[in-house]
PDB file with one MODEL, atoms N, CA, C and O in Angstrom:
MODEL        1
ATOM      1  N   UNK A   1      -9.409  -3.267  -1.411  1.00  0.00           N
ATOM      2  CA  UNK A   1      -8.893  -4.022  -0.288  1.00  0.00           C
ATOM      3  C   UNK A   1      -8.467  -5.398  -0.788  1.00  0.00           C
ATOM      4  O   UNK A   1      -8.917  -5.808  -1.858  1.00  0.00           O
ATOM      5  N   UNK A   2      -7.560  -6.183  -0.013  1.00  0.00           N
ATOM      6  CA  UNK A   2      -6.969  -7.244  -0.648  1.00  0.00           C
ATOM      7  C   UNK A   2      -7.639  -8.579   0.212  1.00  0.00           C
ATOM      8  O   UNK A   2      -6.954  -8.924   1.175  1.00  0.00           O
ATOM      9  N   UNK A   3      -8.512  -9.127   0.047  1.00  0.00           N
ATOM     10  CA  UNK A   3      -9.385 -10.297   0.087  1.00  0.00           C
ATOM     11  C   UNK A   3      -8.445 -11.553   0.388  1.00  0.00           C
ATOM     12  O   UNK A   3      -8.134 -12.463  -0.380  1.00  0.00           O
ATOM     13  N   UNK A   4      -8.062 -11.341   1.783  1.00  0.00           N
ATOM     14  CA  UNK A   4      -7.118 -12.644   1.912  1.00  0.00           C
ATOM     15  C   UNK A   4      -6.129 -12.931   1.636  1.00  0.00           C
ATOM     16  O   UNK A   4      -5.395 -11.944   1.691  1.00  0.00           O
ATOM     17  N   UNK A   5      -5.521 -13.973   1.279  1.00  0.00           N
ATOM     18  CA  UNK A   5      -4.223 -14.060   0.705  1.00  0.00           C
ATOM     19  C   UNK A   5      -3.023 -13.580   1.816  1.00  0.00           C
ATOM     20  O   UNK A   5      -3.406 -12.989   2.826  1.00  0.00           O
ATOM     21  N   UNK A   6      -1.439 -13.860   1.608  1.00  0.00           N
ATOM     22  CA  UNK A   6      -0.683 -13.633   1.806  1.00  0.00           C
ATOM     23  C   UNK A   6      -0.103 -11.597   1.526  1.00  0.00           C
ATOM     24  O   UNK A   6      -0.303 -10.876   0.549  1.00  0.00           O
ATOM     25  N   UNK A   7       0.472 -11.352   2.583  1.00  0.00           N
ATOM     26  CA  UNK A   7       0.609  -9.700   2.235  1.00  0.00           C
ATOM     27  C   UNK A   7       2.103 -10.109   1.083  1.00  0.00           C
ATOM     28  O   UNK A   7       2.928 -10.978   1.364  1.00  0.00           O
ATOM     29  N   UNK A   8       2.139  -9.374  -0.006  1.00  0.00           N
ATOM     30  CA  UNK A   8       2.473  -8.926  -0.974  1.00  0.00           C
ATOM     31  C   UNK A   8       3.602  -8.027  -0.473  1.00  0.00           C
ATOM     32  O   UNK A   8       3.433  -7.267   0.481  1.00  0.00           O
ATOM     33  N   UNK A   9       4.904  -8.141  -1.221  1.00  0.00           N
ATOM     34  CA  UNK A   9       6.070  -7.320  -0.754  1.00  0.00           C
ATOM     35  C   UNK A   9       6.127  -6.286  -2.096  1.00  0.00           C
ATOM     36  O   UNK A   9       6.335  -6.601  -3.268  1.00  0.00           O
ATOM     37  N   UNK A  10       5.837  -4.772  -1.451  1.00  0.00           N
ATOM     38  CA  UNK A  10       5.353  -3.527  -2.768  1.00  0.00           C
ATOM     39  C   UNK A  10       6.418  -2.766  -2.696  1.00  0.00           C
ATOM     40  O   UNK A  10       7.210  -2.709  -1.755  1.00  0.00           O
ATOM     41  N   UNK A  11       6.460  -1.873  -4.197  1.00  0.00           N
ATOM     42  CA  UNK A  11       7.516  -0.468  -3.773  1.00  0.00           C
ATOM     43  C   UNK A  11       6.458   0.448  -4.629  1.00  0.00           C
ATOM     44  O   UNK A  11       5.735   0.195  -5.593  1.00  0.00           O
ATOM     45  N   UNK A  12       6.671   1.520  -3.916  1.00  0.00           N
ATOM     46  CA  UNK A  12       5.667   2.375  -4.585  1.00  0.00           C
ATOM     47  C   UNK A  12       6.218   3.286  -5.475  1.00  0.00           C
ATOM     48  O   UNK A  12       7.216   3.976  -5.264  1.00  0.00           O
ATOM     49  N   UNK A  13       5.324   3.260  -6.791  1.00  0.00           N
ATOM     50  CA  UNK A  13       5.504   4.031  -7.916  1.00  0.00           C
ATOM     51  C   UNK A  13       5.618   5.307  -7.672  1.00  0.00           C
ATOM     52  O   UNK A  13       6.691   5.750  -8.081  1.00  0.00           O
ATOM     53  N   UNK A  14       4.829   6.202  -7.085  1.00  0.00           N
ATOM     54  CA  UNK A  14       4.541   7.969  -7.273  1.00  0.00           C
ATOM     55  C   UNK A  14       4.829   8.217  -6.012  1.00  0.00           C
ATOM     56  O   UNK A  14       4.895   7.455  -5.048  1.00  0.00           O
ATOM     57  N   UNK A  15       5.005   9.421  -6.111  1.00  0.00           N
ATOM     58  CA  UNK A  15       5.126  10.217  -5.028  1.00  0.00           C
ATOM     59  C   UNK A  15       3.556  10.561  -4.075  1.00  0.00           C
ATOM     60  O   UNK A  15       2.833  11.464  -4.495  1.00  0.00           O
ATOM     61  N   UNK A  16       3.188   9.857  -2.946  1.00  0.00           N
ATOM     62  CA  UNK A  16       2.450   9.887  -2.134  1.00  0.00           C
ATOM     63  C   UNK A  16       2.422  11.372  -1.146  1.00  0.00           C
ATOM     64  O   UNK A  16       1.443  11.667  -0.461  1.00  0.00           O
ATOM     65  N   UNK A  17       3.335  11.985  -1.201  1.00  0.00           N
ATOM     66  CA  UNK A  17       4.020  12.539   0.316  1.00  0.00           C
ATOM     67  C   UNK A  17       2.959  13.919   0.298  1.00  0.00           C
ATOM     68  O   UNK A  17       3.153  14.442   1.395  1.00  0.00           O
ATOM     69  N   UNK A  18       2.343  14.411  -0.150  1.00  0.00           N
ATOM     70  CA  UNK A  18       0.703  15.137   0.337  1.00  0.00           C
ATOM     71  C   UNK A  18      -0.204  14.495   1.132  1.00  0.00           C
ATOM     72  O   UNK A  18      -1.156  15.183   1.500  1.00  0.00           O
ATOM     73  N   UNK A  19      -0.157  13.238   1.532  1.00  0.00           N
ATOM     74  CA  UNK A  19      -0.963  12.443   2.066  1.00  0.00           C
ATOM     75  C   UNK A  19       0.085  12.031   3.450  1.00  0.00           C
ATOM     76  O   UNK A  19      -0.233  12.192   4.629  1.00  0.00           O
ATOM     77  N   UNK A  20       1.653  11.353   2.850  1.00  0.00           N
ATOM     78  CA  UNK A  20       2.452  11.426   4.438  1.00  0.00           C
ATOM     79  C   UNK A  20       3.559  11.532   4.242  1.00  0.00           C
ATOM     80  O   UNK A  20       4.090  10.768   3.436  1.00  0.00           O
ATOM     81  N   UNK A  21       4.178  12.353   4.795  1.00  0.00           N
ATOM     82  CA  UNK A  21       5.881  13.093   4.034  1.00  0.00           C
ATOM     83  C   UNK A  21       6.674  11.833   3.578  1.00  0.00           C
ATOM     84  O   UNK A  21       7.467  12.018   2.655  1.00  0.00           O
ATOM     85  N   UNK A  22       6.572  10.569   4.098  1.00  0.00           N
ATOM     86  CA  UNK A  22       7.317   9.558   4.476  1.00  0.00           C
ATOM     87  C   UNK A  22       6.973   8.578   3.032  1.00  0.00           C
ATOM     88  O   UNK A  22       7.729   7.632   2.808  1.00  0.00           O
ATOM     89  N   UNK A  23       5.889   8.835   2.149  1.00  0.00           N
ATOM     90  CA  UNK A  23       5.784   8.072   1.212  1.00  0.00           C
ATOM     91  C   UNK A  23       6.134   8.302  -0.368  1.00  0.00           C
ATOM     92  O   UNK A  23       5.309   8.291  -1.282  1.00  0.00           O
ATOM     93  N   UNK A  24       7.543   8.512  -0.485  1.00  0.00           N
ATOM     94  CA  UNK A  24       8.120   8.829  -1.435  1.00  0.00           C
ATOM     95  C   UNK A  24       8.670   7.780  -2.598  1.00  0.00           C
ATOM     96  O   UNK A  24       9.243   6.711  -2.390  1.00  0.00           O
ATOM     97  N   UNK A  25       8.313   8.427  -3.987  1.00  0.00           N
ATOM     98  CA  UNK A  25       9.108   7.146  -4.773  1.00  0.00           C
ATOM     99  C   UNK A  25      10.191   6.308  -4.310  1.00  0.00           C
ATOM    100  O   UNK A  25      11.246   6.765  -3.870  1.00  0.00           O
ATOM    101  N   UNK A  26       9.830   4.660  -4.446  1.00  0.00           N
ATOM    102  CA  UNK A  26      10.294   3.793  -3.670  1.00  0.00           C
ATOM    103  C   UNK A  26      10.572   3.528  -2.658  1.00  0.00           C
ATOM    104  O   UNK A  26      11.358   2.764  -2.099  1.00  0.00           O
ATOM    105  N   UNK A  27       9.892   4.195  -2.423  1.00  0.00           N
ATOM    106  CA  UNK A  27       9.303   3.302  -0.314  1.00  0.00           C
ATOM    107  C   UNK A  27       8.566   1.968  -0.670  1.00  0.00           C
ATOM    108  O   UNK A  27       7.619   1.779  -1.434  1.00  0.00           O
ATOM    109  N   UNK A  28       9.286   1.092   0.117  1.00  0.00           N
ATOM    110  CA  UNK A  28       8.826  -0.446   0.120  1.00  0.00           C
ATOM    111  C   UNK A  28       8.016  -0.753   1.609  1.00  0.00           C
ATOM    112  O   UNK A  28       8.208  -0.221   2.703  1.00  0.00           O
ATOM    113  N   UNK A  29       7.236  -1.604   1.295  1.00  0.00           N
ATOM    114  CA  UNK A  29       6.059  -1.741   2.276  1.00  0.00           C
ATOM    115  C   UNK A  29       5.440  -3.461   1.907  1.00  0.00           C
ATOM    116  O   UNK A  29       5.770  -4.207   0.985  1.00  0.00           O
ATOM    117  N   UNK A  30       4.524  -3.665   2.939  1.00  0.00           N
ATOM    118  CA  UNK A  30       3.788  -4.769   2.528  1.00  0.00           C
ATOM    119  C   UNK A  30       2.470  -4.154   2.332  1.00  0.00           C
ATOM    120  O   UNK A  30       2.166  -3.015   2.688  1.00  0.00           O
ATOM    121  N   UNK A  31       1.441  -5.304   1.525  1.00  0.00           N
ATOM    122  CA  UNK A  31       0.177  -4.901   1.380  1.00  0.00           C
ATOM    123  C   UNK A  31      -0.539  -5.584   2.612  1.00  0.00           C
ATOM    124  O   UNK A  31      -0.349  -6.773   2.867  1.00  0.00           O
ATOM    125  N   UNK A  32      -1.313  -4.836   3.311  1.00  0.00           N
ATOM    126  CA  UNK A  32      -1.947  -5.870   4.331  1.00  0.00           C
ATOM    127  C   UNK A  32      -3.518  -6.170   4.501  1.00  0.00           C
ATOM    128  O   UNK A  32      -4.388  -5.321   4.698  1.00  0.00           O
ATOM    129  N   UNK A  33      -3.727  -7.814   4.363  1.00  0.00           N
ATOM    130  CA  UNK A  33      -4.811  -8.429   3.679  1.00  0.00           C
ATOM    131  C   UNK A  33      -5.785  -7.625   5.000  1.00  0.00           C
ATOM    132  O   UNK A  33      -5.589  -7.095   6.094  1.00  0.00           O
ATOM    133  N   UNK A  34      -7.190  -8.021   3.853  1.00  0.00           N
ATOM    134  CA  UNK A  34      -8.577  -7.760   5.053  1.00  0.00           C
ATOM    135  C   UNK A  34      -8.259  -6.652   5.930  1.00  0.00           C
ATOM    136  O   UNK A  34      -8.403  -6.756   7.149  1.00  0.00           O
ATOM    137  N   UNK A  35      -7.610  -5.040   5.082  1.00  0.00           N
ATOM    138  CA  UNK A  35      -7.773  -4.291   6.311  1.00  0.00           C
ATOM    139  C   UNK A  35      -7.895  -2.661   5.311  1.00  0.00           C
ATOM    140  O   UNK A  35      -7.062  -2.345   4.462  1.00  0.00           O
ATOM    141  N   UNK A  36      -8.999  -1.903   5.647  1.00  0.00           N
ATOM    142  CA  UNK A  36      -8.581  -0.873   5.185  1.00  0.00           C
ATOM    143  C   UNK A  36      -8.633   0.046   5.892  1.00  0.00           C
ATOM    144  O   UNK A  36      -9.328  -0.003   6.907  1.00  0.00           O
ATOM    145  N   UNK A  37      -7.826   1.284   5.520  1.00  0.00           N
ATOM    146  CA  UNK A  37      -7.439   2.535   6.538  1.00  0.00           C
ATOM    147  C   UNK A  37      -8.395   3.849   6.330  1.00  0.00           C
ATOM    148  O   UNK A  37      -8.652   4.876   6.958  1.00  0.00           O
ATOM    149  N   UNK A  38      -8.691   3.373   5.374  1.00  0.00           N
ATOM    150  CA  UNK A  38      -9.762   4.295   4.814  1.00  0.00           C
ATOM    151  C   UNK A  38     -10.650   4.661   4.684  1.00  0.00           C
ATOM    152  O   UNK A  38     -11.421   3.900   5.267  1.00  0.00           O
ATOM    153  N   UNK A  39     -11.350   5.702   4.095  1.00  0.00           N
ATOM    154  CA  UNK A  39     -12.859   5.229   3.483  1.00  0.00           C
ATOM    155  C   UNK A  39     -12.312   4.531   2.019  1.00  0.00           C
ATOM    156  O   UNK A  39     -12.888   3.481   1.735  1.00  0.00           O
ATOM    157  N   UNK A  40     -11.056   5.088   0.869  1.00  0.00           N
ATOM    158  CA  UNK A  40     -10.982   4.503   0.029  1.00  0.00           C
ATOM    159  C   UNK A  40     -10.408   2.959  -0.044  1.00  0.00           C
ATOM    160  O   UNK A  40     -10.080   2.227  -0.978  1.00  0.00           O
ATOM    161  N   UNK A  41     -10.446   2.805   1.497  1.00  0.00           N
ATOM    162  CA  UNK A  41      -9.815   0.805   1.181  1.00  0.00           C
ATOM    163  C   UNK A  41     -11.176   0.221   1.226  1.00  0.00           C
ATOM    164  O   UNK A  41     -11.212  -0.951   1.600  1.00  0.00           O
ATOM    165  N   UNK A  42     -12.327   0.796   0.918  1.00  0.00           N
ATOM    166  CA  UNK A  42     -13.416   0.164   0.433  1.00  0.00           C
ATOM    167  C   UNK A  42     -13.265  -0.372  -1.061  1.00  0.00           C
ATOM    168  O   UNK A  42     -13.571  -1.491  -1.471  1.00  0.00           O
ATOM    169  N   UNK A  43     -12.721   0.694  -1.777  1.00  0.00           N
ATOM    170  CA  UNK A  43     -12.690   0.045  -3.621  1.00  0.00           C
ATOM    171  C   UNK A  43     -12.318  -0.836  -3.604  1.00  0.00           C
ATOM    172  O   UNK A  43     -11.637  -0.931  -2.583  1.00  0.00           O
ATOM    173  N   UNK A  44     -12.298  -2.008  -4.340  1.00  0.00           N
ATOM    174  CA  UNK A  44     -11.223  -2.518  -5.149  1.00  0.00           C
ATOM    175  C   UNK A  44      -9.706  -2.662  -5.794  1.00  0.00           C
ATOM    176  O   UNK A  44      -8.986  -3.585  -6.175  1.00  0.00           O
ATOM    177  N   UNK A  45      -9.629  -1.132  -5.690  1.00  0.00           N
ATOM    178  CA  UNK A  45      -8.620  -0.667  -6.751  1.00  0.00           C
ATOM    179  C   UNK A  45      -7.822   0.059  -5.792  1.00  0.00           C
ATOM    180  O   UNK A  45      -7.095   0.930  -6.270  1.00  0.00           O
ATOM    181  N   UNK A  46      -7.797  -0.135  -4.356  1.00  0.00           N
ATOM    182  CA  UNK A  46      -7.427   0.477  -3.348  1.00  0.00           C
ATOM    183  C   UNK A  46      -6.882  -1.008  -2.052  1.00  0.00           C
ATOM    184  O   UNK A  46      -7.721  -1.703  -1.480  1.00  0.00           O
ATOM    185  N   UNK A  47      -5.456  -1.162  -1.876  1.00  0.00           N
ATOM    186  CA  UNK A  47      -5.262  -1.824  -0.767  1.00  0.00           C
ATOM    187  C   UNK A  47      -4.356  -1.153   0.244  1.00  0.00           C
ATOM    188  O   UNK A  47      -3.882  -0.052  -0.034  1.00  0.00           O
ATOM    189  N   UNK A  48      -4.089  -1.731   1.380  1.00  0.00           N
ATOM    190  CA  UNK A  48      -4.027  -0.977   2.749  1.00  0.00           C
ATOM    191  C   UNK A  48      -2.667  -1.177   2.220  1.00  0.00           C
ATOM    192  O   UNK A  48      -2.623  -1.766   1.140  1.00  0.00           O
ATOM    193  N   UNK A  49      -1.446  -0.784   2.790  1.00  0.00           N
ATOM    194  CA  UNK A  49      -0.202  -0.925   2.953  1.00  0.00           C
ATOM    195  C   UNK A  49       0.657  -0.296   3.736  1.00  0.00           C
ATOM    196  O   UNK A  49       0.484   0.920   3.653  1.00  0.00           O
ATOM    197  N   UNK A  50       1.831  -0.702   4.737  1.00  0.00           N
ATOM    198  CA  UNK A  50       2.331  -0.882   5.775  1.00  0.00           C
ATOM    199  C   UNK A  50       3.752  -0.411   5.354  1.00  0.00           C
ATOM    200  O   UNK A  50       4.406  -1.419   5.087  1.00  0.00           O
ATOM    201  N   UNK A  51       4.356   0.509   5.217  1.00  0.00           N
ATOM    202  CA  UNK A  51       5.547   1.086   4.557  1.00  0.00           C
ATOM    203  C   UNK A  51       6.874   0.861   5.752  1.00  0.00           C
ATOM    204  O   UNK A  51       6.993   1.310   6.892  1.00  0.00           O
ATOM    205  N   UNK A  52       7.612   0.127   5.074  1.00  0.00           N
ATOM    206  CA  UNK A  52       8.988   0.174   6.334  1.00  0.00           C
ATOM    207  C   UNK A  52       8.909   0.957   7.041  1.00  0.00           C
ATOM    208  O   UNK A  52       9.001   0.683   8.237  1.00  0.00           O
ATOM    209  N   UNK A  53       8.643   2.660   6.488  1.00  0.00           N
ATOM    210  CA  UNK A  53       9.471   3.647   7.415  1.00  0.00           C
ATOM    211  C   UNK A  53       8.104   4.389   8.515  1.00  0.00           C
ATOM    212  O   UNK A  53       7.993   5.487   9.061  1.00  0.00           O
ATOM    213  N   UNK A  54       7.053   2.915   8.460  1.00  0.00           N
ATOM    214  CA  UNK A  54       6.247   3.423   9.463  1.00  0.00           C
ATOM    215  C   UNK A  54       4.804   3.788   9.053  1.00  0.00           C
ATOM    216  O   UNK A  54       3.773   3.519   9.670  1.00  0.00           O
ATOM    217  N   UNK A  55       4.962   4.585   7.659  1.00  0.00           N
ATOM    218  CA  UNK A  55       3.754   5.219   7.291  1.00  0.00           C
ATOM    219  C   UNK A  55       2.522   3.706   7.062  1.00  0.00           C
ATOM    220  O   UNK A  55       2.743   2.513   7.275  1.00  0.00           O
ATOM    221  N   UNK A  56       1.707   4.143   6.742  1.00  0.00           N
ATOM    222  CA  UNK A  56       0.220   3.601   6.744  1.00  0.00           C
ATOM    223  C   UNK A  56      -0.780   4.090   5.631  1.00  0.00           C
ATOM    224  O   UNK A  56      -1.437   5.120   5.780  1.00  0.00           O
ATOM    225  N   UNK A  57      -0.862   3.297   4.509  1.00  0.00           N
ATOM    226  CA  UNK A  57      -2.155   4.221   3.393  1.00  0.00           C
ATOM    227  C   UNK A  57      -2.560   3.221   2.747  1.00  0.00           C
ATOM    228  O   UNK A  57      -1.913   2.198   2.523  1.00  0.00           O
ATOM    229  N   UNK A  58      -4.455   3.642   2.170  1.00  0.00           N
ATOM    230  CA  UNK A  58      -4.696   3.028   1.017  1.00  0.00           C
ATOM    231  C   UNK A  58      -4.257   3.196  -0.139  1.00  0.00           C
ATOM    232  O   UNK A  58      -4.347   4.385  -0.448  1.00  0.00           O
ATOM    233  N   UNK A  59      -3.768   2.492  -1.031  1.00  0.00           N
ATOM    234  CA  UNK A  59      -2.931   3.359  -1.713  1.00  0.00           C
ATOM    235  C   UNK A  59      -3.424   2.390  -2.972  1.00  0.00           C
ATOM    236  O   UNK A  59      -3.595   1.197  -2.721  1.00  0.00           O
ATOM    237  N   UNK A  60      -3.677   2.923  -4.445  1.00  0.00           N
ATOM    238  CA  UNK A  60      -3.936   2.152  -5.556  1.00  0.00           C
ATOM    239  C   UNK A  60      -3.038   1.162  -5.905  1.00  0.00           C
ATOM    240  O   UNK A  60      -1.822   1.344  -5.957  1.00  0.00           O
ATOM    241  N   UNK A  61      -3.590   0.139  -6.140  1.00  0.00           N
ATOM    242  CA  UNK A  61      -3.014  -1.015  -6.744  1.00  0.00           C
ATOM    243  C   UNK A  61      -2.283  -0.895  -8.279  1.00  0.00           C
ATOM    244  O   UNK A  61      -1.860  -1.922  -8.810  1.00  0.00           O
ATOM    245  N   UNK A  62      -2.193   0.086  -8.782  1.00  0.00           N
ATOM    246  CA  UNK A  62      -1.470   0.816  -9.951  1.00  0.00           C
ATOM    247  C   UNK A  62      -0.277   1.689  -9.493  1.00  0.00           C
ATOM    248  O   UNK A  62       0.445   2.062 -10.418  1.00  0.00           O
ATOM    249  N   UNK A  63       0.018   2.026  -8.447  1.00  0.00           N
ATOM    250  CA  UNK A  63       0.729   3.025  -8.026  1.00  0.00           C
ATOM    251  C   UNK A  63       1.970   1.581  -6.988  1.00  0.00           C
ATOM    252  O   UNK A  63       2.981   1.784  -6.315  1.00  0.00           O
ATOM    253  N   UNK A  64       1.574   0.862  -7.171  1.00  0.00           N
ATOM    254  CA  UNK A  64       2.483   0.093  -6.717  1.00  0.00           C
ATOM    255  C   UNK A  64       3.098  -1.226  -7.547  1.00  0.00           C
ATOM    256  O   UNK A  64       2.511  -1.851  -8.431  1.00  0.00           O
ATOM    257  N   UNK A  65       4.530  -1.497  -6.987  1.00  0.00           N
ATOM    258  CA  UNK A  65       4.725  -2.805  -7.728  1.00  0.00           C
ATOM    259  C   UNK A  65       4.871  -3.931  -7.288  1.00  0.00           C
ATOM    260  O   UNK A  65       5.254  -3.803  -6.125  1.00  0.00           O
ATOM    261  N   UNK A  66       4.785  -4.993  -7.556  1.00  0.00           N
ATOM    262  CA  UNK A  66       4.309  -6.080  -6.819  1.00  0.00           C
ATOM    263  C   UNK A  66       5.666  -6.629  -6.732  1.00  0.00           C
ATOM    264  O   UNK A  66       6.141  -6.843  -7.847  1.00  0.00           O
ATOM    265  N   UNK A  67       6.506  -6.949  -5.660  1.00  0.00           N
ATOM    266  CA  UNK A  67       7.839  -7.254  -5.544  1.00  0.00           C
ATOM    267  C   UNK A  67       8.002  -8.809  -5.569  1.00  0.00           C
ATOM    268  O   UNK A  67       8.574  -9.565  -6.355  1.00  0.00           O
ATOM    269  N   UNK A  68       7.441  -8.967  -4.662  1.00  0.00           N
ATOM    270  CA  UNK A  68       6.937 -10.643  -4.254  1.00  0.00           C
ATOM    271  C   UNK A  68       6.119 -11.080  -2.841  1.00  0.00           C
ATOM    272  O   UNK A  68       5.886 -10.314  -1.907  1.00  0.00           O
ATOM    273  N   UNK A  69       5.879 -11.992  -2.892  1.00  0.00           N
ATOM    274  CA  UNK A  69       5.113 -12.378  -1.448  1.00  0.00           C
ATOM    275  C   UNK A  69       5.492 -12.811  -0.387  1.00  0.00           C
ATOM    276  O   UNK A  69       6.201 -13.814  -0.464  1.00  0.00           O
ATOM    277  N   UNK A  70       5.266 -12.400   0.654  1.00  0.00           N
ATOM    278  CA  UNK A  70       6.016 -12.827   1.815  1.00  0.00           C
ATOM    279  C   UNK A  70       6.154 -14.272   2.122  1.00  0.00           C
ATOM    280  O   UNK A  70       6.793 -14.635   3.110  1.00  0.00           O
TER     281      UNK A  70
ENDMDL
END
């Protein structure tokens, strides 16, 4: 989970879409602080993120790229 801060403008590395059809290489999203969707937005290594086209996941902080900050 992401501990504050400003949400982070992401595009995502891998193909997500087993989890939600909608999260396909390079879907851009923000990361959104102090919130997880999960049980895995408990890790660390796991933040929430808010995808343009709607979708919603914890999604690893490796599997995304950090675009810039809002």
């Amino acid at each position: 989970m992401q501990i504050a801060g400003e949400p982070k403008r992401v595009k995502l590395k891998i193909d997500l879409t087993k989890y939600d059809n909608k999260c396909k290489v390079g879907s851009l999203g923000y990361t959104i602080p102090n919130v997880k969707l999960s049980i895995w937005g408990s890790q660390d290594r796991f933040v929430a993120v808010k995808f343009d086209n709607g979708a919603q996941l914890d999604v690893l902080w490796g599997s995304l790229e950090v675009l810039d900050s809002r």
